[in-house]
N, C-alpha and C positions, 0 to 999 in steps of 0.2 A: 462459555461460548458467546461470540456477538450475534444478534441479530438484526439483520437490517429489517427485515421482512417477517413476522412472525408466522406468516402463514408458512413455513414453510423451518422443520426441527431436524434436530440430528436421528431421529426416531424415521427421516425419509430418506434418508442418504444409506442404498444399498449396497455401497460396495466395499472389497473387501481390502486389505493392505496388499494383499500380495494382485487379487486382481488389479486394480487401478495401475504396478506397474504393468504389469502383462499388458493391459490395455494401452499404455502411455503414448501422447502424440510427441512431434516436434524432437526427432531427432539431432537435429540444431546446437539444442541447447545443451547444457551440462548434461552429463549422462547419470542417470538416476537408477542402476543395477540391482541385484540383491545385494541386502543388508543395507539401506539409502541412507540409515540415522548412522550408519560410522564415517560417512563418507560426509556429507554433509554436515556433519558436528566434528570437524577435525577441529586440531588446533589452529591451523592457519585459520580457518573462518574466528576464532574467537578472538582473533587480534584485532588491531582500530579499526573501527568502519565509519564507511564516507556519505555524506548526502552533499546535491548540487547544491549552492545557492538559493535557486526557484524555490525549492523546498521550504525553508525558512523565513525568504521573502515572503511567498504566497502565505505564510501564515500570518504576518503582520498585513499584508496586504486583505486578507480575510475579515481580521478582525476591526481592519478601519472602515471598511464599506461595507460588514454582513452584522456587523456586532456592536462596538462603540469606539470612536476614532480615537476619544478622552483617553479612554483604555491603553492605547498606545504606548504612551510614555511611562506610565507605572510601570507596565511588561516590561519595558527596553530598559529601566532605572533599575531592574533587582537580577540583571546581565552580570558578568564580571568585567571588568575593565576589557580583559581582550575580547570577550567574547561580540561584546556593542562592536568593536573595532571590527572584527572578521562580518560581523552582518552588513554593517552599515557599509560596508565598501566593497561585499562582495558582489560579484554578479551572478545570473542566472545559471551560468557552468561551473561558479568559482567549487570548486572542493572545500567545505566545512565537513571538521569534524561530527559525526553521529553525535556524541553524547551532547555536542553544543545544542544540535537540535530536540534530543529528548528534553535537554535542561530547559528548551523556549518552551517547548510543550508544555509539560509540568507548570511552568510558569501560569500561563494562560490558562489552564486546567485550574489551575488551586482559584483565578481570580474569577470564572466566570460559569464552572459548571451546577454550579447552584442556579443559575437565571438559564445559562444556555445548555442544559447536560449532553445536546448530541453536536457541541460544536465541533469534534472532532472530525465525525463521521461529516460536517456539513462544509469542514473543511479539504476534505479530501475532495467531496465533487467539487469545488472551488477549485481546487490546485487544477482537475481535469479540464473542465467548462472555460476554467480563465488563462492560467500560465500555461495548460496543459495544449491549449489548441493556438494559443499563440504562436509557443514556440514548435509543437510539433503534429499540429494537425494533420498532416498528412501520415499520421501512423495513429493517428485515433479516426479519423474519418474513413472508416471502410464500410464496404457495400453490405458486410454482415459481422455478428460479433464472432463467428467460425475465424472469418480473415482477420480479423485483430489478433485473434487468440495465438493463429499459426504464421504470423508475419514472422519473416526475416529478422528484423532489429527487431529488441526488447528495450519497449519500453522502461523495462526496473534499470537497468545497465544506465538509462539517462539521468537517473536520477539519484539511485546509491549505490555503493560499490562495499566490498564482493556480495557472490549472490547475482541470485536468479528468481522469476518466477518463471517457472516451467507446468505447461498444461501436459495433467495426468491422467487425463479419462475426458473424453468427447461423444455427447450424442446429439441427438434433434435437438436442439432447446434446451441445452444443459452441456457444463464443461464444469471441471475439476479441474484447480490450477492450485498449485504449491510453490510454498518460498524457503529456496535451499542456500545455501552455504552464507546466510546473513542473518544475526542474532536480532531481533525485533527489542528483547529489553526491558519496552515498557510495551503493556496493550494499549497505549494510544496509538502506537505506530500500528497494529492491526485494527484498531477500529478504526483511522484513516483510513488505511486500504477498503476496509469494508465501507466506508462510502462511497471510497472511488472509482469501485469496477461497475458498479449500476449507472454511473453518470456517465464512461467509457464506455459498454456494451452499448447506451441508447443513443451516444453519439454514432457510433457503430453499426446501428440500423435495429437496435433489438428495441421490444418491446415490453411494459409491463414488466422491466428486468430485475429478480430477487438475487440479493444474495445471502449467505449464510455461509458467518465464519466458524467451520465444523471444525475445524481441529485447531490446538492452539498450540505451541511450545511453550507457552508464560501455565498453561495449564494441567502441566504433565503430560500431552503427546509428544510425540516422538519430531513435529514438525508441523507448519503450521500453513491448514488447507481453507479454502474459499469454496463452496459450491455455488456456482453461477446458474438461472435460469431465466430466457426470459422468448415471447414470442415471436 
């Protein structure tokens, strides 16, 4: 399990599988029924999945202003031929393959978690704070993290495909959100996320915002959940 926030364990998280759907907000989005891991782990979900451009931009653009520019070119030199091609020329919408972007991960992982170990996590609020509010500020900029949470457009649809995050339990100061019909992989991709909902929610108007990545699918659950809190 990641944690962002230590105060705060899976030893606090009281609910239960079958409550949270009972509870479930944002009928919107995919529909999340009984029995959610058959539906949600079909085979169509385990076929190619897609991230924007921004996504893999914002990571070299992270590592040249938050980390070392130097760093650059080594990352970019141990690419495959096509892969340099699809970055280098894609844009913010273009569609890259997923594994291309675990494979940048990884890359940058192996070269800097020894100096940096939560660049991941510090990458994600980067992707929010910087390509995030660029290009779509006005769906992170809300009056509270409630209206983020139950907006209309999904934010995850902007950026990989298939798959959802869908909010599965809502109270004061607390929301449950889960990621369905998209295979994560590698837990970089969830310890990105888990940087980047506290940088989201406090754009958002929240406060003091934790989170805690409670459930994992790279872990043996059945899918993999976020517990958000903040004032």
């Amino acid at each position: 399990m990641s944690v962002i926030d230590t105060t705060v364990s899976a030893a606090m998280l009281p609910w239960s599988r079958a409550g949270d759907l009972r509870r479930r907000r944002a009928s919107w989005r995919p529909t999340v029924g009984p029995g959610p891991e058959a539906r949600v782990r079909s085979t169509s979900t385990k076929e190619e999945m897609f991230a924007r451009g921004s996504t893999a931009r914002g990571t070299i653009e992270y590592l040249r202003e938050r980390v070392d520019s130097r760093l650059v070119d080594r990352v970019l030199d141990q690419l495959t031929v096509a892969e340099l091609k699809q970055l280098t020329s894609a844009r913010d919408t273009t569609e890259l393959r997923y594994s291309m972007l675990v494979h940048l991960w990884r890359i940058v992982d192996a070269a800097i978690r020894e100096t940096h170990p939560q660049w991941i996590e510090a990458s994600g609020a980067w992707a929010i704070e910087q390509t995030g509010m660029r290009l779509y500020s006005g769906l992170i900029k809300k009056p509270s993290p409630i209206e983020f949470l139950t907006q209309q457009t999904s934010l995850f649809h902007l950026y990989y495909r298939p798959g959802d995050m869908v909010l599965v339990e809502e109270s004061s100061g607390r929301a449950v959100v889960r990621l369905v019909g998209f295979e994560p992989g590698d837990p970089l991709f969830c310890r990105r996320l888990s940087g980047g909902w506290p940088a989201a929610l406090t754009i958002a108007g929240g406060r003091s915002v934790q989170c805690v990545h409670s459930r994992c699918s790279l872990e043996g659950d059945l899918f993999c959940e976020w517990e958000l809190r903040w004032k």
